[in-house]
N, C-alpha and C positions, 0 to 999 in steps of 0.2 A: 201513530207517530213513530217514526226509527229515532230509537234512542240513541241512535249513531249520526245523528245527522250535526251539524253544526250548530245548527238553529234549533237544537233542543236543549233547552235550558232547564237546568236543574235546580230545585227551588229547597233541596236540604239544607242550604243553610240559611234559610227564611224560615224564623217560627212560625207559627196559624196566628198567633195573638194580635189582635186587631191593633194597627197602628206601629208595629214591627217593620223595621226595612231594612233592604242593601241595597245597594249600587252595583253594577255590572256594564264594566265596560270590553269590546272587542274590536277586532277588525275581518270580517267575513266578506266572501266572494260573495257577487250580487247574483241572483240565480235569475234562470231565464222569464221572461215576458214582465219585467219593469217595465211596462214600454203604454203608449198612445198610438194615435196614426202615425205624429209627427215628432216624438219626442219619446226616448227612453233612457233607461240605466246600462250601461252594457252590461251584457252578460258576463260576468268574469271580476268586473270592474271591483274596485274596495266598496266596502261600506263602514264608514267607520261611526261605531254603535257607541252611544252613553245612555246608560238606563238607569231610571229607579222602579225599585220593586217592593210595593208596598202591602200589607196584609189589610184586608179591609172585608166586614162580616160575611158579604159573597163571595169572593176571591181574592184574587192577587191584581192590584192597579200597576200595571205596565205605563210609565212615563219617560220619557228622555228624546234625546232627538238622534237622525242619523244624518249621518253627510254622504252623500252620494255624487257620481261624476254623472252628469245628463251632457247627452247630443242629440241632433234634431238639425230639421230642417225650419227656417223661418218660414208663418204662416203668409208674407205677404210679400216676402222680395227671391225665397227658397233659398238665402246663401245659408251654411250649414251654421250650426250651433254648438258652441259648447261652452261648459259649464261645470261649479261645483252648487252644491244645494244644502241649505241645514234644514231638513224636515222635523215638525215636531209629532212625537207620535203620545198618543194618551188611548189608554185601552185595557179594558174590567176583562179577565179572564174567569171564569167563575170556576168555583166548586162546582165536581158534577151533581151533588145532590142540589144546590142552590139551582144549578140551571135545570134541572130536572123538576123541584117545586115549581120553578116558573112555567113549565112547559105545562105541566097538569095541569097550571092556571089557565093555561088558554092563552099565555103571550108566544105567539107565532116567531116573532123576532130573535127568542132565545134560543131558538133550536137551532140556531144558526151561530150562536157567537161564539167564542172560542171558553174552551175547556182543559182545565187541567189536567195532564193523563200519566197516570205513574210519577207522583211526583215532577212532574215535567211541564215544561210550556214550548210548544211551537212556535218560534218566533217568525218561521217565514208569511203567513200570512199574516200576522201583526205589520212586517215591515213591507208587505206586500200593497194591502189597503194604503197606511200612511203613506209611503212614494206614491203609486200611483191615482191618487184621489189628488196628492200635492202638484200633480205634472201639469203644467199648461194645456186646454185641449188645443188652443191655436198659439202655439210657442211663436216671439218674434226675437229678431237679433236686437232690436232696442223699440224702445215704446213709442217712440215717435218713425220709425220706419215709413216710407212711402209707398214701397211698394216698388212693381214695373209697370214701365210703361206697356199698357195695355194693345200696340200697335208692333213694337219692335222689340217685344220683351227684355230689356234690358233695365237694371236697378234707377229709378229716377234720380239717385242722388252720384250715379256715376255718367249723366248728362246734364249739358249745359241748361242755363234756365230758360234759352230761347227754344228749347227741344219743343221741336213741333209735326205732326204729319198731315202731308196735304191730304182731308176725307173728300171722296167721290161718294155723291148719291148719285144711284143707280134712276132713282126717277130722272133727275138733270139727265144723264147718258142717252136716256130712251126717247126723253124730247130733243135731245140735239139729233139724234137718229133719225127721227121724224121730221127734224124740220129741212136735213141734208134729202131727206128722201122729198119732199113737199118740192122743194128749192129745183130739183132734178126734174121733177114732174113740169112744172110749172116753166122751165126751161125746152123742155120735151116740145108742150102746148107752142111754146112762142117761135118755137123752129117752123111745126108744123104749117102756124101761120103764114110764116115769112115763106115757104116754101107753094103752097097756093094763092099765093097773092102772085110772085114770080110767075106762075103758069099761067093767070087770068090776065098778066100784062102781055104774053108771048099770046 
């Protein structure tokens, strides 16, 4: 962890004693890949952070929410998106020894969670999981959206309600081809007729 970074929080004024808290509020730049396909935080954007920070016999319990600016594309008409968000984040940083007991245990999942390091907590992957676990995977501009019309792409609700387009099946095409061709033929035969009948009356 760089103890210079923004997102390292300093936990000296939180005693160990179980059921000890503060509060910690900020306002920090969102760092890169807040993001989905269709839907992210910008890079740069505020985040404005209210935290409680609690003492609990494995760690420190990280609670509070952030508010974040999200934009995006809609998943079903693509006009763009955007938005503020109050995410709630709740999240056990443990002791390294705690999470080191647990690992010798044989829980696989601990080896991964977050740790307390120098005194310190790393808040960007804390606020990294809660944004983007909270993101839409198919973000829409409103819930009821329709979408586009799947012929002339445009948004259904910015055409009238007689919007219609004439569909050609291509079978119908092939028989009226056939039947222009049959029709020709069949016209061909009845000349041919008329044309040897004319010779047997000369």
């Amino acid at each position: 962890m760089d103890l210079r970074s923004p997102f390292a929080l300093s936990l000296t004024s939180l005693p160990r004693q179980e059921g000890s808290m503060i509060s910690w509020q900020a306002e920090l730049s969102a760092p890169a890949d807040l993001s989905l396909e269709m839907i992210r935080v910008p890079e740069g954007s505020e985040l404005a952070i209210n935290f409680n920070l609690a003492s609990v016999s494995e760690g420190v319990w990280v609670s509070g929410t952030v508010k974040a600016k999200v934009e995006g594309q809609c998943a079903r008409c693509l006009r763009p998106i955007q938005d503020e968000q109050e995410l709630g984040v709740g999240e056990l940083v443990y002791y390294p020894e705690r999470r080191q007991a647990l690992v010798d245990e044989g829980d696989e999942e601990a080896e991964e969670a977050p740790v307390v390091d120098s005194d310190h907590i790393d808040l960007e992957p804390i606020l990294r999981d809660a944004v983007v676990l909270a993101l839409p995977f198919r973000p829409l501009c409103r819930e009821d959206c329709p979408g586009l019309c799947s012929t002339c792409g445009v948004p259904w609700d910015e055409l009238p309600d007689n919007h219609r387009h004439e569909v050609f099946n291509p079978q119908f095409d092939a028989l009226a081809s056939l039947a222009i061709q049959l029709e020709a033929e069949e016209s061909e035969g009845e000349a041919g007729v008329s044309e040897n009948a004319e010779a047997e009356v000369e």
